[in-house]
C-alpha positions as CSV (number, residue, x, y, z in Angstrom):
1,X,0.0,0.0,0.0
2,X,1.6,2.9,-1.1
3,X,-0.2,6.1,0.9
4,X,-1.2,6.1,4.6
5,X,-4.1,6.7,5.4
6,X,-3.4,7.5,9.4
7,X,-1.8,11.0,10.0
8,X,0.0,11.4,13.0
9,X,-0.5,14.5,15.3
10,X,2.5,17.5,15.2
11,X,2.0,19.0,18.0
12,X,3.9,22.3,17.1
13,X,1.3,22.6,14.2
14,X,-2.0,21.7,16.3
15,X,-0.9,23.3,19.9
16,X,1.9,26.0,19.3
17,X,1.8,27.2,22.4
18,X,1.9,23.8,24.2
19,X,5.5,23.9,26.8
20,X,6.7,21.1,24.3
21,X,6.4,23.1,21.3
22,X,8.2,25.9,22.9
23,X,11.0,23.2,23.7
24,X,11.2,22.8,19.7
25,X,11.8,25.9,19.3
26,X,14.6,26.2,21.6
27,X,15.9,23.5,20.0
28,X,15.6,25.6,16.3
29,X,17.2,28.3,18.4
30,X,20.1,26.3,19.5
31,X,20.6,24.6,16.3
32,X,21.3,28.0,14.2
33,X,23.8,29.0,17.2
34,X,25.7,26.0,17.0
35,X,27.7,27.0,14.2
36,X,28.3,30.9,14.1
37,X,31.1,30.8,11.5
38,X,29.5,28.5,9.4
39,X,25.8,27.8,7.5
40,X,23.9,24.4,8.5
41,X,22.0,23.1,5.2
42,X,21.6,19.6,5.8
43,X,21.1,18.6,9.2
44,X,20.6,14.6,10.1
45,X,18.4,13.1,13.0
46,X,19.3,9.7,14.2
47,X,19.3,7.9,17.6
48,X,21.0,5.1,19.6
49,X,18.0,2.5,19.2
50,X,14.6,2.4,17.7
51,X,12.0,3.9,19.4
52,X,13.3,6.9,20.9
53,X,11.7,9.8,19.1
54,X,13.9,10.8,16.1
55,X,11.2,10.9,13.7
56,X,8.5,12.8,16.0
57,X,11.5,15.3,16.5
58,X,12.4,15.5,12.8
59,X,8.9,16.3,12.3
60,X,8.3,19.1,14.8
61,X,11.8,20.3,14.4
62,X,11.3,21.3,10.2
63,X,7.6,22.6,11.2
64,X,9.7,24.9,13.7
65,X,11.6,25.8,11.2
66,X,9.0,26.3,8.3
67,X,7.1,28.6,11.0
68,X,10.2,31.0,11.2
69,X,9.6,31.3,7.2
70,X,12.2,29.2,6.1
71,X,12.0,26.8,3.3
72,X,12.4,23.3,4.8
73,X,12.3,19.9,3.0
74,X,12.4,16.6,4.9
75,X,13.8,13.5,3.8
76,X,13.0,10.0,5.0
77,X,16.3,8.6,4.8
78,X,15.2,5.3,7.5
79,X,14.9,3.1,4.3
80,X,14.4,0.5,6.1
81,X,11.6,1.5,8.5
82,X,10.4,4.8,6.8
83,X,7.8,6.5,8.4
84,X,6.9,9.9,7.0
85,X,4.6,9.1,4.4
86,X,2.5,8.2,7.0
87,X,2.8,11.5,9.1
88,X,1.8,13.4,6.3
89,X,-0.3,10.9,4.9
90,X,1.4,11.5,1.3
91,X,2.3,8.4,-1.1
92,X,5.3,6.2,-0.7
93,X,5.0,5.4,-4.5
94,X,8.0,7.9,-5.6
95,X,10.5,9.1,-3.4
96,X,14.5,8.8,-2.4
97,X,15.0,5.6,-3.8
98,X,13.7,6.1,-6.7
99,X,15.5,9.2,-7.1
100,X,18.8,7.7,-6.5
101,X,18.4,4.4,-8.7
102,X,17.4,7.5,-11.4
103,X,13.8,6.5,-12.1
104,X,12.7,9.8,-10.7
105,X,13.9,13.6,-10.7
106,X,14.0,15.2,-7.5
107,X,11.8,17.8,-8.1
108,X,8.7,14.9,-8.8
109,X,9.4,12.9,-6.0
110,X,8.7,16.4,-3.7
111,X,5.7,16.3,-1.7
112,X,3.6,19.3,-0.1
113,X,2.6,18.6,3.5
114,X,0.1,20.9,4.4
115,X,2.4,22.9,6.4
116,X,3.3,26.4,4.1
117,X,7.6,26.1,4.0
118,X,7.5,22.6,4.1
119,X,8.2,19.7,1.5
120,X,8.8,16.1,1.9
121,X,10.5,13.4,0.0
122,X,9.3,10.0,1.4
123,X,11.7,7.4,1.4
124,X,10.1,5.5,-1.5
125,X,10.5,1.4,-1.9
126,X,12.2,-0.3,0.4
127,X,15.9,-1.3,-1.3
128,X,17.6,-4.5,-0.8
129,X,20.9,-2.8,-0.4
130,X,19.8,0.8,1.8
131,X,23.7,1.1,2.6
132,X,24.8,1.2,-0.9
133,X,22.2,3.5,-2.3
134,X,22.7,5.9,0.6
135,X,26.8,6.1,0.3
136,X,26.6,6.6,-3.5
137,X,27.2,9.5,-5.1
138,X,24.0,9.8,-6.5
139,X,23.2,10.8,-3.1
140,X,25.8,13.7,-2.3
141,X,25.0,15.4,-5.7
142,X,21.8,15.2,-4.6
143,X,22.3,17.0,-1.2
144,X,23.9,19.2,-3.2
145,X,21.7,20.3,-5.4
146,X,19.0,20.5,-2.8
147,X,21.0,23.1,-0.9
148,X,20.7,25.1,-3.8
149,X,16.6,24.9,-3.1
150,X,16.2,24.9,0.6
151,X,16.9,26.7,3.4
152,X,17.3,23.5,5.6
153,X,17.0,20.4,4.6
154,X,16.6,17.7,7.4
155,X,17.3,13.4,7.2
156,X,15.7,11.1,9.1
157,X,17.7,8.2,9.6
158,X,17.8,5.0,11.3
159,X,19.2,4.4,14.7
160,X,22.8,4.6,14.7
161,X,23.5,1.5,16.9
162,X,21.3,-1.0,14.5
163,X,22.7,-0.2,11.0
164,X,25.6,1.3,9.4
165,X,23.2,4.0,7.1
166,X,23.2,6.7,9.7
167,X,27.3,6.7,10.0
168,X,27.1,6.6,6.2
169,X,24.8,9.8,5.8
170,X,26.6,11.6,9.1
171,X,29.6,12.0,6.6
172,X,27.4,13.8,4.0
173,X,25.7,16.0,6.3
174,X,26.8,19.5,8.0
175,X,25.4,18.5,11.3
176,X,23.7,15.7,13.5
177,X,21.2,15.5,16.5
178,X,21.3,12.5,18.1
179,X,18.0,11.9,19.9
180,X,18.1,10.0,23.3
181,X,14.9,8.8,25.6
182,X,16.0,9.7,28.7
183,X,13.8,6.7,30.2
184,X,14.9,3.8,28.1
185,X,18.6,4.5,26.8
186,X,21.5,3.3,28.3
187,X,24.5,5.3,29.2
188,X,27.0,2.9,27.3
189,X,24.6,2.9,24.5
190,X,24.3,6.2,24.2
191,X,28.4,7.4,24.4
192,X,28.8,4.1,21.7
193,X,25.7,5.8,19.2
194,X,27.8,9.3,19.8
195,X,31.4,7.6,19.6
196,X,30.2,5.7,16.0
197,X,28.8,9.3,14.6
198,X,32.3,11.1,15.4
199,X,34.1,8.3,14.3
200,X,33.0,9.2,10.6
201,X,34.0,12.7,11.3
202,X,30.1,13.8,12.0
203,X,29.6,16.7,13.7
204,X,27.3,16.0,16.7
205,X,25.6,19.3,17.3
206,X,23.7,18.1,20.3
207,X,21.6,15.7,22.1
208,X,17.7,16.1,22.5
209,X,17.1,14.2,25.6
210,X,13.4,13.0,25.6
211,X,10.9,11.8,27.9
212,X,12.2,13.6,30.9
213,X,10.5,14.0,33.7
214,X,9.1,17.1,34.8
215,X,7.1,18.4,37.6
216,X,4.0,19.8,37.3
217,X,1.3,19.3,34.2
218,X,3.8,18.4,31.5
219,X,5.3,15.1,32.3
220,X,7.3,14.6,29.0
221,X,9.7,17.3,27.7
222,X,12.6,17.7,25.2
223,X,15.6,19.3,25.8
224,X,18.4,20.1,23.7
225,X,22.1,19.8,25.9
226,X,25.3,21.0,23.5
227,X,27.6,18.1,22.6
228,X,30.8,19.9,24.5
């Protein structure tokens, strides 16, 4: 089945003023003022294990973003469990595999998403080979070229301790975030995910801690903490 029919809440588009959408924005805010001297374009989301949050925090992160009137495209670069297609409820017919293997151009394989700034490029088929196609260079001239079109554009990836495709796409991006549920992650898990990033030379911007607890009426929040 190639489009979801099940779209997922954003919470930074239905409550913007909730305490966790504010939290988003800090993030946006901390993100731009982790590199002064130089321009983030392709930022990367990834985690130590599934399950944490990195596509919820992709998600709210770009509509963030888009709400600041920037142009913002997401790509679903989890090719092995993608999931954006069915947050914004778009077809999974066409998208970054496609594009790579060259049976699509870019610019048909974008999706709108509702959201006025943001675009989307679902992941597309699942490859047998999600590795290979993500570390070829069909796949840097593509970033490439996309920076010429967007303001940000932001990659969901799998979870850096399962597979080897989010060290792969750390070296082709400017920046990562490394999401982390503050609840369910281990300590040696977590310094191994950030160890394997910076071990390719990716620049860990930060962690977004999530699921901590709080008192009072929120008792989930996300947090951004600076990688030094």
């Amino acid at each position: 089945m190639s489009r979801s029919t099940d779209r997922r809440p954003i919470i930074t588009q239905t409550n913007p003023k909730s305490p966790i959408s504010e939290a988003y924005r800090t993030l946006r805010t901390n993100v731009d003022f982790s590199s002064i001297d130089e321009e983030l374009q392709v930022v990367m989301v990834t985690s130590a294990g599934p399950g944490e949050g990195k596509s919820t925090t992709v998600t709210n992160l770009a509509v963030t973003y888009a709400q600041s009137e920037r142009k913002v495209l997401i790509i679903d670069a989890d090719l092995r469990k993608p999931t954006m297609h069915h947050t914004f409820v778009c077809s999974n017919r066409i998208g970054l595999t496609t594009i790579l293997i060259g049976k699509a151009a870019w610019q048909n394989a974008v999706q709108e998403t509702g959201i006025p700034g943001l675009e989307v490029i679902t992941s597309g088929p699942v490859p047998p080979n999600p590795s290979e196609i993500l570390a070829s260079q069909r796949m840097r001239e593509l970033l490439q070229e996309l920076k010429q079109h967007y303001d940000l554009v932001l990659l969901d990836t799998p979870p850096a301790l399962v597979v080897t495709d989010a060290q792969i796409t750390a070296t082709q991006s400017d920046g990562i975030l490394l999401v982390l549920n503050s609840g369910k992650v281990k300590r040696e898990h977590a310094l191994k995910a950030k160890a394997n990033l910076e071990h390719v030379k990716g620049r860990v911007l930060g962690i977004v801690l999530n699921n901590v607890e709080r008192k009072g009426s929120d008792s989930h929040y996300y947090y951004y903490y600076g990688s030094q």
